[in-house]
N, C-alpha and C positions, 0 to 999 in steps of 0.2 A: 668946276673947271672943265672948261671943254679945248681941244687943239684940232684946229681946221686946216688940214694938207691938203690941195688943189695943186697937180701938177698941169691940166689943162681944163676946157671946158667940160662941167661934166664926170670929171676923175679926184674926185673927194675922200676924202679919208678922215672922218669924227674922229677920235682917240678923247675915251672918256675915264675916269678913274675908275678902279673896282677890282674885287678879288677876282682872280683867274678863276676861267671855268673852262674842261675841256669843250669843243665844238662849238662855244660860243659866236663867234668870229667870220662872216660871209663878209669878201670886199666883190665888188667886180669893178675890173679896169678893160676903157676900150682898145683893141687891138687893130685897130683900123692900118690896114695896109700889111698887114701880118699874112702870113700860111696859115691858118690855123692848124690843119692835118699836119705840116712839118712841125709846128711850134707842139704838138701832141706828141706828135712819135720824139722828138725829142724830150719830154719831160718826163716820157714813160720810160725810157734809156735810162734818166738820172732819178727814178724817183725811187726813195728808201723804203724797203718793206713796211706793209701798214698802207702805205698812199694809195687812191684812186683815181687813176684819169681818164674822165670820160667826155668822147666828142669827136671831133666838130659834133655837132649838132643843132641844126635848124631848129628856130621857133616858130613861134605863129605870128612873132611881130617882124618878120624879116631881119632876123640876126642870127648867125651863128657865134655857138658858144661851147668851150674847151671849159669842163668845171675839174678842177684837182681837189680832192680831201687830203689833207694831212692828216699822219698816222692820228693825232691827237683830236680830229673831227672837224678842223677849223677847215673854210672852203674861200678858195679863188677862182673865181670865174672871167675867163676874157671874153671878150665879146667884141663881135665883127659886122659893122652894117653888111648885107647880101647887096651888092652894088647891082647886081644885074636883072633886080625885082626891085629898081628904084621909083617906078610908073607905081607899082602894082602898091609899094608902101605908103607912099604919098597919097592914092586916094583910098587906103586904108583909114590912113592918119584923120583924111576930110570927116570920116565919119565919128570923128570924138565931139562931145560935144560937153563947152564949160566953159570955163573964165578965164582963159590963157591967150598968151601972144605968143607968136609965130615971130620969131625973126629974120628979117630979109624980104620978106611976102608982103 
């Protein structure tokens, strides 16, 4: 049995059967249009001993990303397109090369 949650394009959530295991568990949901450094300092305010929150944090694919650990190992990561290295990703993007469509283009 598998259960398929899509709250928008992109933002998925499998839920598969199985015995619990600590750390198991990485989702990441996009934050677009978010703070992320407020949406951080805020969750380092409320988060229970044990938790880790780290970030913003730039990637190499032009996103910033806020990753929290719960005490129990499991990880959330949000993620932010960098709006203002939107040139710079797109002909990032040009140079992948496969069998995929591009929508809109």
């Amino acid at each position: 049995m598998l259960v398929h949650l899509r709250r928008t394009r992109y933002q998925d959530i499998l839920l598969v059967p199985g015995e619990p295991e600590r750390g198991s568990t990485t989702v990441s949901f996009q934050a677009a249009g978010e703070d992320l450094a407020a949406r951080a300092d805020t969750l380092r305010a409320a988060a229970p001993e044990g938790a880790r929150i780290e970030g913003p944090t730039d990637t190499a694919w032009f996103t910033s990303d806020v990753t929290v650990d719960d005490p129990d190992g499991n990880r959330v990561i949000l993620t932010a397109r960098r709006d203002a290295e939107g040139e710079q990703a797109e002909s990032w993007a040009r140079t992948f090369e496969g069998d995929f469509v591009v929508e809109g283009k």
